[in-house]
ZADO-1210 file (C-alpha; in nm, 4 decimals, padded with zeros to 6 digits):
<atoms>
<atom x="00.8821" y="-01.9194" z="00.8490" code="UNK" pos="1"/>
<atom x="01.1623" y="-02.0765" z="00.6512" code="UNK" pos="2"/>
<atom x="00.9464" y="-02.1056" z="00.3222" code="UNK" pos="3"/>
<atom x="00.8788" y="-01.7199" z="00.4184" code="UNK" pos="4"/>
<atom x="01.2707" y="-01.6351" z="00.4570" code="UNK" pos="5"/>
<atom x="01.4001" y="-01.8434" z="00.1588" code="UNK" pos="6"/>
<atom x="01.0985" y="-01.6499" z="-00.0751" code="UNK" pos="7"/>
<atom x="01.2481" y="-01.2752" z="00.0648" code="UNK" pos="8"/>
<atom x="01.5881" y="-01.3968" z="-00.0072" code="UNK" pos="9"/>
<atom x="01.5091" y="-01.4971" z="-00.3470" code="UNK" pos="10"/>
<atom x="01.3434" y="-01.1660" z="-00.4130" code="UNK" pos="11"/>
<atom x="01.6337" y="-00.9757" z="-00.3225" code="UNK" pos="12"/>
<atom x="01.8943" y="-01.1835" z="-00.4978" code="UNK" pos="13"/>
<atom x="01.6699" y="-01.1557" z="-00.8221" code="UNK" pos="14"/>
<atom x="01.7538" y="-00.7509" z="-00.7707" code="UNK" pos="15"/>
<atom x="02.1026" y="-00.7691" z="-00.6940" code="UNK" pos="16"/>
<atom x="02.1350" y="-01.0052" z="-00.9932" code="UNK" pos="17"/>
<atom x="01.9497" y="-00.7628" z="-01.2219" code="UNK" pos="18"/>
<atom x="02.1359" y="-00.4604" z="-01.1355" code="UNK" pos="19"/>
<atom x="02.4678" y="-00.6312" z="-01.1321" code="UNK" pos="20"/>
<atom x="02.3925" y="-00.7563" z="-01.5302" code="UNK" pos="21"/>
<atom x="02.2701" y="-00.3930" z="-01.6254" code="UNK" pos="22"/>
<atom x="02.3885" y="-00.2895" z="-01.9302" code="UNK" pos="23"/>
<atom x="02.7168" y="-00.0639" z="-01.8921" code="UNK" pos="24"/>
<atom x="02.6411" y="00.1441" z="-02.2162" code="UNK" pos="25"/>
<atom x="02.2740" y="00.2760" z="-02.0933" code="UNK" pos="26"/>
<atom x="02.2325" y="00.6476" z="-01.9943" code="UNK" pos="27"/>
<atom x="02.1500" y="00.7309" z="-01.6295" code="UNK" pos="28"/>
<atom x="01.7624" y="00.7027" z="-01.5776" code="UNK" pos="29"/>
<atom x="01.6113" y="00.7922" z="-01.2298" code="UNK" pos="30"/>
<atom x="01.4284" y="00.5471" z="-01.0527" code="UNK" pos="31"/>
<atom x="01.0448" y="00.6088" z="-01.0567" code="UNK" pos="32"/>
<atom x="00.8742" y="00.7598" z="-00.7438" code="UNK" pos="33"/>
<atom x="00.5602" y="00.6022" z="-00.5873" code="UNK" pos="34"/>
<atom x="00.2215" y="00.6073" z="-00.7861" code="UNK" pos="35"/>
<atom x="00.0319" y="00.9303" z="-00.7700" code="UNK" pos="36"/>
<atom x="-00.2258" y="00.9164" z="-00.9857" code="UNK" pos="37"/>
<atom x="-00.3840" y="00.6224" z="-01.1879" code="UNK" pos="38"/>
<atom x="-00.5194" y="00.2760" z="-01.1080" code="UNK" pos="39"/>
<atom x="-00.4227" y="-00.0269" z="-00.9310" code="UNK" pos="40"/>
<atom x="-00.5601" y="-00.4092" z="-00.9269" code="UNK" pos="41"/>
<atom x="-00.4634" y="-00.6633" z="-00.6978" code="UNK" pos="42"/>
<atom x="-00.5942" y="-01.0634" z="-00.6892" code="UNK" pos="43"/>
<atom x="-00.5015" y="-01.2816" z="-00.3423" code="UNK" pos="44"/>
<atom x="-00.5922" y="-01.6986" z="-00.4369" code="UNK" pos="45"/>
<atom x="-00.8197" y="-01.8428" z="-00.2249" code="UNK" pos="46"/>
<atom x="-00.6185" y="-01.9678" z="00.0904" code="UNK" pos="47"/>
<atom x="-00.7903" y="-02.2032" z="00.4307" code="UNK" pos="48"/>
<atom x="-00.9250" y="-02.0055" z="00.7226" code="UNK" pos="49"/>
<atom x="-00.8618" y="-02.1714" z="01.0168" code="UNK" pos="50"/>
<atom x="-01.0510" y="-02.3896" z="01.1892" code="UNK" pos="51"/>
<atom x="-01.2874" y="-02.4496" z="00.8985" code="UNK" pos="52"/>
<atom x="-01.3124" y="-02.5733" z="00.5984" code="UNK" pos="53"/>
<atom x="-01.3805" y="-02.2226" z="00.4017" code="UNK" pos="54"/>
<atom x="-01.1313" y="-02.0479" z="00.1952" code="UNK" pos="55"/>
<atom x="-01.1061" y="-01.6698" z="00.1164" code="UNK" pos="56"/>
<atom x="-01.0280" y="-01.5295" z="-00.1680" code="UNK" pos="57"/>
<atom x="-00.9241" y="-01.1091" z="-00.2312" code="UNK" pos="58"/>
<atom x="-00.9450" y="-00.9056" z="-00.5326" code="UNK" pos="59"/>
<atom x="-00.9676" y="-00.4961" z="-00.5550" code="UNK" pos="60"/>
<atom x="-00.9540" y="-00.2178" z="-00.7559" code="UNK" pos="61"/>
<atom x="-00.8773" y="00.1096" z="-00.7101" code="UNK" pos="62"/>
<atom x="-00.8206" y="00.4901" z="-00.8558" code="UNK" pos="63"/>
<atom x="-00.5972" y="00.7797" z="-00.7458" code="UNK" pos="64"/>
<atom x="-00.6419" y="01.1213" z="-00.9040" code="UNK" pos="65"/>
<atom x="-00.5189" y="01.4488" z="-00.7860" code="UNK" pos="66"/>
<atom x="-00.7164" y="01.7611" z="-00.7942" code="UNK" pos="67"/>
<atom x="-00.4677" y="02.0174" z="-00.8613" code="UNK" pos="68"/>
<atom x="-00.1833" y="02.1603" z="-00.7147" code="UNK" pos="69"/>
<atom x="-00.1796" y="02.4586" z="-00.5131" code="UNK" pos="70"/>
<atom x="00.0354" y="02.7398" z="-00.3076" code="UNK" pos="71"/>
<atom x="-00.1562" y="02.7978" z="00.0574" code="UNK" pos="72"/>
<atom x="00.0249" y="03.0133" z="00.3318" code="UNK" pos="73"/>
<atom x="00.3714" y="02.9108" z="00.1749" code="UNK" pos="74"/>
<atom x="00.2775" y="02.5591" z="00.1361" code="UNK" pos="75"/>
<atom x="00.2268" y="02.3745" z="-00.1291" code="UNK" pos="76"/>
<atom x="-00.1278" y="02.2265" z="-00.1114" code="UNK" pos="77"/>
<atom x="-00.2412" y="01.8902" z="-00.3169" code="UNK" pos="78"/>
<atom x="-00.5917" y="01.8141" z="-00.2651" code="UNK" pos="79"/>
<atom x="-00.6937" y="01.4345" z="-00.3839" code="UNK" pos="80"/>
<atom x="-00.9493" y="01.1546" z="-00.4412" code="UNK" pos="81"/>
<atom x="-00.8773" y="00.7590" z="-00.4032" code="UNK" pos="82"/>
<atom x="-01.1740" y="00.4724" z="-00.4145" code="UNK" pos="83"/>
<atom x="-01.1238" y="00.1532" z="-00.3650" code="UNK" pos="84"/>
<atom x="-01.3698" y="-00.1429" z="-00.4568" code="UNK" pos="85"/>
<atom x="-01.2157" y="-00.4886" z="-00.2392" code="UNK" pos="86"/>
<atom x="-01.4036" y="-00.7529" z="-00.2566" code="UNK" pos="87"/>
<atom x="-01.3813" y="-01.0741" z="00.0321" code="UNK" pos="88"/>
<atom x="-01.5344" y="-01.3666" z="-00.1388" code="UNK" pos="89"/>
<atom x="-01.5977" y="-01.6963" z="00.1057" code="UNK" pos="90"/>
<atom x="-01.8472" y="-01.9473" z="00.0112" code="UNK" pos="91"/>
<atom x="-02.0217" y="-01.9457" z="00.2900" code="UNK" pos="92"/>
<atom x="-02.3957" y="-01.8964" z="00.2801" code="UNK" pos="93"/>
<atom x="-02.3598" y="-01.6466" z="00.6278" code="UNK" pos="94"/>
<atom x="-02.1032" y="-01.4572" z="00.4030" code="UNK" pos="95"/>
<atom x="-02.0296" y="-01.5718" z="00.0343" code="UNK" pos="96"/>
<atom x="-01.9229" y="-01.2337" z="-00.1251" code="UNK" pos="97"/>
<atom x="-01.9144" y="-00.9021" z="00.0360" code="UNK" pos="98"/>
<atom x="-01.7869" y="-00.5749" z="-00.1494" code="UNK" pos="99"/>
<atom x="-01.6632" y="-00.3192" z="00.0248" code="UNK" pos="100"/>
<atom x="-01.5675" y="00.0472" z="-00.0462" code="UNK" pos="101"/>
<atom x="-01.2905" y="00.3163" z="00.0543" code="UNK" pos="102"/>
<atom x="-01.3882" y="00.6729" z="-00.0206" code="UNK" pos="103"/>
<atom x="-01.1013" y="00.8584" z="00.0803" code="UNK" pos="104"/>
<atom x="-01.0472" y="01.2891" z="00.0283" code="UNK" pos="105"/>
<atom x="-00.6862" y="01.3541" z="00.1263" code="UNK" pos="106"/>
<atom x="-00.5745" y="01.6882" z="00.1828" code="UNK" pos="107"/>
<atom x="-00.1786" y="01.6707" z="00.1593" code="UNK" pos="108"/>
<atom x="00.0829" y="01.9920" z="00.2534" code="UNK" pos="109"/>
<atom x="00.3866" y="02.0299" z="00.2300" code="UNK" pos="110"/>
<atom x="00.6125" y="02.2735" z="00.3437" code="UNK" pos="111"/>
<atom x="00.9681" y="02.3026" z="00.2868" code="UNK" pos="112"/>
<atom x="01.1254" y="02.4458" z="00.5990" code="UNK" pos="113"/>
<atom x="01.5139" y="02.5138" z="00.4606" code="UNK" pos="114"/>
<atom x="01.7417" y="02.3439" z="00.2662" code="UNK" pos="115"/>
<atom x="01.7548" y="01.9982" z="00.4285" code="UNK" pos="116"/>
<atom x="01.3964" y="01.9859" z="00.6115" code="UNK" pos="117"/>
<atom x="01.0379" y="01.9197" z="00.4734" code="UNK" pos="118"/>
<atom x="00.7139" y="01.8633" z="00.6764" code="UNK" pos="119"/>
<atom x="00.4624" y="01.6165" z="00.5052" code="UNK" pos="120"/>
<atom x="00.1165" y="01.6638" z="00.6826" code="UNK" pos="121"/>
<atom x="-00.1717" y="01.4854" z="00.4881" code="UNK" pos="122"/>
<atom x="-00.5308" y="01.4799" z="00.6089" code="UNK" pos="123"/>
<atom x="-00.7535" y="01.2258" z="00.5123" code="UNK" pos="124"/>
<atom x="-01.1452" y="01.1985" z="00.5700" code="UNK" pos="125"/>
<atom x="-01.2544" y="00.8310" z="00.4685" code="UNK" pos="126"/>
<atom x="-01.5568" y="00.6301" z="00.4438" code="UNK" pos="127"/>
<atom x="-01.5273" y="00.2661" z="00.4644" code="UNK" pos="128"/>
<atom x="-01.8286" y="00.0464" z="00.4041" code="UNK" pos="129"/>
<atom x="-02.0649" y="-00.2044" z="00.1774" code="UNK" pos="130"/>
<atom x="-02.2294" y="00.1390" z="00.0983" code="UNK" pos="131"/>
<atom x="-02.5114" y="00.0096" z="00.2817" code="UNK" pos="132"/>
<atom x="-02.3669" y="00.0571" z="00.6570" code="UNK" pos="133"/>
<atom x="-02.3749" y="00.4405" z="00.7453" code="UNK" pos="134"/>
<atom x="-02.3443" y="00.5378" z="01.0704" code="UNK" pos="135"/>
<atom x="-02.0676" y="00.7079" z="01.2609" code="UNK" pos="136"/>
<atom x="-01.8298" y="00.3537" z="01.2795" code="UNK" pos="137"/>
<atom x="-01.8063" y="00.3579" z="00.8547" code="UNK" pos="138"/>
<atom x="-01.6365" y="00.7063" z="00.9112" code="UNK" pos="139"/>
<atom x="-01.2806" y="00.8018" z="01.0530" code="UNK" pos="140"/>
<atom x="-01.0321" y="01.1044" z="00.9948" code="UNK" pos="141"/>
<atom x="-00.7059" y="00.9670" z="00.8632" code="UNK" pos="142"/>
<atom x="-00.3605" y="01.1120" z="00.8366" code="UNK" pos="143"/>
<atom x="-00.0128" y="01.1445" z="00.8549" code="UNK" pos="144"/>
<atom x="00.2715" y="01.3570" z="00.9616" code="UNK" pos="145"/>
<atom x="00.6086" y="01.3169" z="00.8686" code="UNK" pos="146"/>
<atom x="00.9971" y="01.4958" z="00.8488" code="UNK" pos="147"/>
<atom x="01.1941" y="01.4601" z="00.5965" code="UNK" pos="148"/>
<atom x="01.5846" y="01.5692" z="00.5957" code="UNK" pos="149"/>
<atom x="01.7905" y="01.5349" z="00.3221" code="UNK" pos="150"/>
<atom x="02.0841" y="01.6969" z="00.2536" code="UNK" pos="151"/>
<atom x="02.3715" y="01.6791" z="-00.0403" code="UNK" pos="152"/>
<atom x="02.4411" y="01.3892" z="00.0453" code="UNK" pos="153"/>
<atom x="02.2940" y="01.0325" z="-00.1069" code="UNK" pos="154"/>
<atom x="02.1337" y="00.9686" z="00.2306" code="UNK" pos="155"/>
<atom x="01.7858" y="01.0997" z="00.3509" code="UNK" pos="156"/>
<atom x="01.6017" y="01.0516" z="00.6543" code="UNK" pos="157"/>
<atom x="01.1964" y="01.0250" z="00.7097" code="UNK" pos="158"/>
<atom x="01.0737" y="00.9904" z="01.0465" code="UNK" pos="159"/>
<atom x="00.6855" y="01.0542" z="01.1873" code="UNK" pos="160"/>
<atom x="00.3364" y="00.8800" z="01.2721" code="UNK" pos="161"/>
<atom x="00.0325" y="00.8204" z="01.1008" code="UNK" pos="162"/>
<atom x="-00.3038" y="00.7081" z="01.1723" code="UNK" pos="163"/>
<atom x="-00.5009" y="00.4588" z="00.9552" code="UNK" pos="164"/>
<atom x="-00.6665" y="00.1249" z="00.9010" code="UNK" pos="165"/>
<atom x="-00.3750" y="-00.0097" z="00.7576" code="UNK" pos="166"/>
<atom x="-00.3310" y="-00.2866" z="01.0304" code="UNK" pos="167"/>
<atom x="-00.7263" y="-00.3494" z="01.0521" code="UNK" pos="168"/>
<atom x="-00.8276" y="-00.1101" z="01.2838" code="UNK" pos="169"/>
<atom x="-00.8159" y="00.2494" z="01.3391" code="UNK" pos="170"/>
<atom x="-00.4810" y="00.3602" z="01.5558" code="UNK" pos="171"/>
<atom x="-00.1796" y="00.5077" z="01.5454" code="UNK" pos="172"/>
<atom x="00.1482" y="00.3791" z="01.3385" code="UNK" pos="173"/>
<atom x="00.4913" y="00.5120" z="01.4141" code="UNK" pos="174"/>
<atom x="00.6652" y="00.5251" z="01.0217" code="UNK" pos="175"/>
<atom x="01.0386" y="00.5634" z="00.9689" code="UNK" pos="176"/>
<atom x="01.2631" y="00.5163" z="00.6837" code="UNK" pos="177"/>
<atom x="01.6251" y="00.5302" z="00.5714" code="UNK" pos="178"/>
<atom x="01.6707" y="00.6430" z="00.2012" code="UNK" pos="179"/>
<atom x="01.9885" y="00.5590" z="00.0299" code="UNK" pos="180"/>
<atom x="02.0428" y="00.6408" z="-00.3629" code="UNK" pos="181"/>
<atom x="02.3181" y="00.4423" z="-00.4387" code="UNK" pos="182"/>
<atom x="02.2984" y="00.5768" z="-00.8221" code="UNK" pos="183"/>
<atom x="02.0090" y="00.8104" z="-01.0066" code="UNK" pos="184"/>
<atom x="01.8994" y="00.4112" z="-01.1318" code="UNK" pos="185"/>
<atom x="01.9358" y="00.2298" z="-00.7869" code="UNK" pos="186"/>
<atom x="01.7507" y="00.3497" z="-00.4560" code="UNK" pos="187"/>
<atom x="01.6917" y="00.2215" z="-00.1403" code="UNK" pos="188"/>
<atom x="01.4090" y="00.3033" z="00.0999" code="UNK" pos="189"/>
<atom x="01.4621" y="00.0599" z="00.4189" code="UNK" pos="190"/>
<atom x="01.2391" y="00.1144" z="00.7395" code="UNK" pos="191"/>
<atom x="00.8477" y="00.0819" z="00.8837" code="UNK" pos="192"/>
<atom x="00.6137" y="-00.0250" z="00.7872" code="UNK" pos="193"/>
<atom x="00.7461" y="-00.0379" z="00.4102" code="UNK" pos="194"/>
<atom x="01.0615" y="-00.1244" z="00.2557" code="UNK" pos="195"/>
<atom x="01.1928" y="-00.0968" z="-00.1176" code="UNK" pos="196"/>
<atom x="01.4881" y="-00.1354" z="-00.3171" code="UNK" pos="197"/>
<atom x="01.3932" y="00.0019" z="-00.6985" code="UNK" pos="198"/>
<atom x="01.7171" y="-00.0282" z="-01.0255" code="UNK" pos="199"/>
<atom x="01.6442" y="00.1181" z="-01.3515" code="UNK" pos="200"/>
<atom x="01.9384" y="-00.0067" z="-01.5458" code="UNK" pos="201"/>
<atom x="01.7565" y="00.0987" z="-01.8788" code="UNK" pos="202"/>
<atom x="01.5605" y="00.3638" z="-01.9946" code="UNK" pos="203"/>
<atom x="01.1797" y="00.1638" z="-02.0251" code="UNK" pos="204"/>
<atom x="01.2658" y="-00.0511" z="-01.7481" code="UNK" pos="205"/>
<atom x="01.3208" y="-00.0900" z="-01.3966" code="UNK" pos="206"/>
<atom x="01.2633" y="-00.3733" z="-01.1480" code="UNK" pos="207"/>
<atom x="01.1614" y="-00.3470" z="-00.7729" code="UNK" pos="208"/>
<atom x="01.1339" y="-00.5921" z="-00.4459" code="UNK" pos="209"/>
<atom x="00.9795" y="-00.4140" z="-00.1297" code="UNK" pos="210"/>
<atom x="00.7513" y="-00.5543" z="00.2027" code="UNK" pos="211"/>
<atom x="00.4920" y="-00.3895" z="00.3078" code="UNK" pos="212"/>
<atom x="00.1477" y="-00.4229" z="00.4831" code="UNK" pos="213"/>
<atom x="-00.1870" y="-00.4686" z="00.3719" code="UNK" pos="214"/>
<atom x="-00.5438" y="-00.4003" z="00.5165" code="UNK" pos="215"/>
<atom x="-00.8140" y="-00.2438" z="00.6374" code="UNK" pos="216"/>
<atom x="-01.1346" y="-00.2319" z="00.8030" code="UNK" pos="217"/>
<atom x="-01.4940" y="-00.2024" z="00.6981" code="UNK" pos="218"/>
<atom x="-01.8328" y="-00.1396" z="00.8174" code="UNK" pos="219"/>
<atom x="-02.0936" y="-00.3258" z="00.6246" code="UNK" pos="220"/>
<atom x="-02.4489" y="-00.4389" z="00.7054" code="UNK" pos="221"/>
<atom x="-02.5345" y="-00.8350" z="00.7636" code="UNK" pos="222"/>
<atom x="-02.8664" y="-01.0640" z="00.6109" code="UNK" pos="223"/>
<atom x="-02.9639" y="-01.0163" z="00.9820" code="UNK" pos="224"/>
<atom x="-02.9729" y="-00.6250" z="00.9478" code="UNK" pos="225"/>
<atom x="-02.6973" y="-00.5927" z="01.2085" code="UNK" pos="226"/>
<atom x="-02.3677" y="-00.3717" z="01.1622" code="UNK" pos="227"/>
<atom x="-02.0695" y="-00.5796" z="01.1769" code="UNK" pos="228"/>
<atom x="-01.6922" y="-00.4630" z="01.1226" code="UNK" pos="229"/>
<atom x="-01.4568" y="-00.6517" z="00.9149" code="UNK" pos="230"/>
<atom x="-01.0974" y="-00.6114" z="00.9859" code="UNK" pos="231"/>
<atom x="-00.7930" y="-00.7549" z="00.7610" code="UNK" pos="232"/>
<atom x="-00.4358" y="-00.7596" z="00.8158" code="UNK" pos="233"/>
<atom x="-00.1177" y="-00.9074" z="00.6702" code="UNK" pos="234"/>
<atom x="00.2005" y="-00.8544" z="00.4949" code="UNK" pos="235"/>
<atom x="00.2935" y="-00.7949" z="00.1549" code="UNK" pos="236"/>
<atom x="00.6429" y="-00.9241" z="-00.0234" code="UNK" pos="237"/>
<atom x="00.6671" y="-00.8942" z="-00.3881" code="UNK" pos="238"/>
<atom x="00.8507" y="-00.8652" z="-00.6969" code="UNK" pos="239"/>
<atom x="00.7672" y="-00.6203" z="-00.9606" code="UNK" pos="240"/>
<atom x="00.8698" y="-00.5170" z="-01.3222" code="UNK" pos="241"/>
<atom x="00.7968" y="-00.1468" z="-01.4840" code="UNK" pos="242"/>
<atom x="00.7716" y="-00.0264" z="-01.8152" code="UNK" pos="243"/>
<atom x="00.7820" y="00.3175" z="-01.8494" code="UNK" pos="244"/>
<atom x="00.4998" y="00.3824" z="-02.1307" code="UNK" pos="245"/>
<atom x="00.5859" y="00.7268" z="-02.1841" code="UNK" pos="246"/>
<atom x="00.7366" y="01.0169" z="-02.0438" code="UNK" pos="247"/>
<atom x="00.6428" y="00.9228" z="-01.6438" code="UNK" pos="248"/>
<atom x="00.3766" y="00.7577" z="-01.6859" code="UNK" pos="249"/>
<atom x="00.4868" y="00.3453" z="-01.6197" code="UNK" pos="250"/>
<atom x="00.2868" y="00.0097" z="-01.6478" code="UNK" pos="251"/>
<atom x="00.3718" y="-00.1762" z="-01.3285" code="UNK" pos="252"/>
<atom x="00.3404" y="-00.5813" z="-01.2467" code="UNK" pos="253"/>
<atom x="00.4111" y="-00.7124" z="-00.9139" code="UNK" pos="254"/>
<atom x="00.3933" y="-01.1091" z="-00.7831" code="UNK" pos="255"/>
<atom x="00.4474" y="-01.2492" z="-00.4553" code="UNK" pos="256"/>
<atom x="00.3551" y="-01.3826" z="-00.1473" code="UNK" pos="257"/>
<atom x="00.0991" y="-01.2475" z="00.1653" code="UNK" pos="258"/>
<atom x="00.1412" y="-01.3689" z="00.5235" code="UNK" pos="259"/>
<atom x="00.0486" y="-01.3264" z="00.8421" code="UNK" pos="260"/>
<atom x="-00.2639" y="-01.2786" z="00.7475" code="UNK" pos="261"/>
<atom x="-00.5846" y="-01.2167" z="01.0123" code="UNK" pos="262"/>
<atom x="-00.9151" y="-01.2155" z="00.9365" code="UNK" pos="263"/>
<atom x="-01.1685" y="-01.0411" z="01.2428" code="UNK" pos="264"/>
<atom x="-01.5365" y="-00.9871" z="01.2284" code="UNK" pos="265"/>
<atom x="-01.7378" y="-00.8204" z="01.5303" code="UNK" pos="266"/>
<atom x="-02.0809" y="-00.6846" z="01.5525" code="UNK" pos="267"/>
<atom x="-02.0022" y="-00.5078" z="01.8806" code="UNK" pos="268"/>
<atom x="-02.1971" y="-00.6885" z="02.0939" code="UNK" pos="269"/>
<atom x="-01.9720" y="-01.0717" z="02.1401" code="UNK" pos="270"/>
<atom x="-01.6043" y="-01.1011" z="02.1459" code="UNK" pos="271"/>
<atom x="-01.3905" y="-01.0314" z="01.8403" code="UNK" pos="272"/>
<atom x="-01.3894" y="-01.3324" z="01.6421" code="UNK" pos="273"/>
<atom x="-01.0373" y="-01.3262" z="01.4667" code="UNK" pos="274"/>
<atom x="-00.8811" y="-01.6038" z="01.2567" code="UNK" pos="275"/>
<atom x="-00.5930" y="-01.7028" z="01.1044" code="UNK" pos="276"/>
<atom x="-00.5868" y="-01.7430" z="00.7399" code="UNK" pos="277"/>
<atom x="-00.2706" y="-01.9082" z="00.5542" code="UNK" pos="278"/>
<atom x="-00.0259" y="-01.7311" z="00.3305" code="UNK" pos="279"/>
<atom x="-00.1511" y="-01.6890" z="-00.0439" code="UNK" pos="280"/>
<atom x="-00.0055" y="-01.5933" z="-00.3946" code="UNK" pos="281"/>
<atom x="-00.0746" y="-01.2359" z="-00.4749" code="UNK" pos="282"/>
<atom x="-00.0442" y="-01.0234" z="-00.8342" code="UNK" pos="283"/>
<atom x="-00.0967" y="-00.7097" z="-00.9093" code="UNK" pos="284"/>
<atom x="-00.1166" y="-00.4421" z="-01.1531" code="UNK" pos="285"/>
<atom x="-00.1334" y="-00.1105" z="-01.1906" code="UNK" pos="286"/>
<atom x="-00.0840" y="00.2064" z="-01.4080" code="UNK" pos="287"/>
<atom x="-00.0246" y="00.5502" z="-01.3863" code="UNK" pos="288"/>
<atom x="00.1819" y="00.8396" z="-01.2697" code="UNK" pos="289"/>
<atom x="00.5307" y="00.8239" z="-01.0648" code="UNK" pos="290"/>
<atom x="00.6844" y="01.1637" z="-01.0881" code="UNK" pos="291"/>
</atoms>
């Protein structure tokens, strides 16, 4: 826990160092908004499940493209597509390497009320599987609703709930967040389940720190022929640098540190079987668009 708070503190000083040593002379650049469309990789190191002498490694890929944008009833209606490849590699000969795939459709509205209020509601049907494993478990209707107010001021509030996979199974997760933009190049997004702070002290770059969780769940099919789900959680710190490449369109690298990381398999018919597995090095990588 103390390697875990000294790493976070690090992180944050690294930003507060950054921005304090920006360059006085640069123009005022807006900090970058989350990806939208483009792709993302991630790698996770190999790190000891307990109780064993097996270590897992992570790696996955993914794509985000929107399909348009839209005006429905007054709303303004963004229809998508995101896959993801993530592959769990563990050499073990009752495992070794398993691939497994999100198919996800998201539907997303949103409707500006007045001024200071917005309503986020995004619809999501997913498949999650080894592409093998079909049957009504591999399926689930994701989603999220949110409020957003935000008035003249610097400040803006997001409050709501969503339901995913994010914390390796299927429920609800309350989601809240306090936005402050201390400057068009510094912004702070502090709350649950993620947290960000993002400076842009010149016009091709901008540096980021933020926590956040990662996982999932899949359905996939066994040697034996049996349907077992794999779950995966844990948490997420990194660092990251962008370059904007042109116009909005940024390259984005990001190192770090997972933990509290849990590792469950269950064919449904003996108890779960979850396991610890110790904290690992993470990069990733990504490019796209962040309007």
């Amino acid at each position: 826990m103390c390697s875990r708070f000294i790493f976070l503190l690090t992180v944050f000083s690294c930003l507060y160092v950054s921005s304090t040593y920006a360059l006085a002379d640069t123009a005022t650049f807006k900090t970058p908004r989350p990806l939208i469309m483009g792709v993302k990789t991630s790698h996770i190191d190999g790190a000891k499940i307990a109780d064993s002498d097996y270590k897992l490694a992570i790696s996955s890929a993914s794509i985000k493209l929107p399909l348009g944008k839209y005006d429905v009833l007054g709303q303004t209606f963004v229809p998508q597509v995101a896959i993801e490849q993530t592959r769990f590699n563990i050499p073990n000969p009752n495992f070794d390497q398993k691939n497994m795939y999100t198919i996800k459709l998201p539907m997303l509205f949103i409707e500006q009320y007045d001024q200071n209020w917005t309503r986020i509601l995004n619809i999501t049907p997913s498949w999650h599987t080894d592409l093998k494993a079909k049957d009504e478990e591999s399926y689930s209707l994701m989603g999220l609703l949110l409020w957003r107010y935000k008035d003249d001021s610097p400040h803006s509030y997001t409050m709501g709930v969503g339901v995913n996979r994010l914390f390796g199974e299927y429920k609800p997760v309350p989601m809240g967040a306090y936005s402050y933009q201390a400057s068009a190049q510094t912004r702070y997004d502090l709350g649950f389940p993620a947290t960000k702070v993002e400076h842009r002290g010149h016009q091709n770059w901008s540096v980021f720190s933020s926590i956040a969780p990662m996982g999932g769940n899949w359905r996939y099919e066994s040697p034996a022929q049996t349907r077992v789900n794999l779950s995966y959680r844990s948490w997420v710190a990194t660092f990251g640098v962008r370059r904007n490449l042109v116009e909005k369109f940024w390259l984005t690298f990001e190192a770090g540190r997972t933990f509290s990381r849990k590792l469950d398999l269950n064919n449904n018919t003996s108890d779960s079987q979850e396991v610890d597995i110790s904290d690992a090095n993470i990069i990733m990588l990504s490019i796209g668009l962040h309007p």
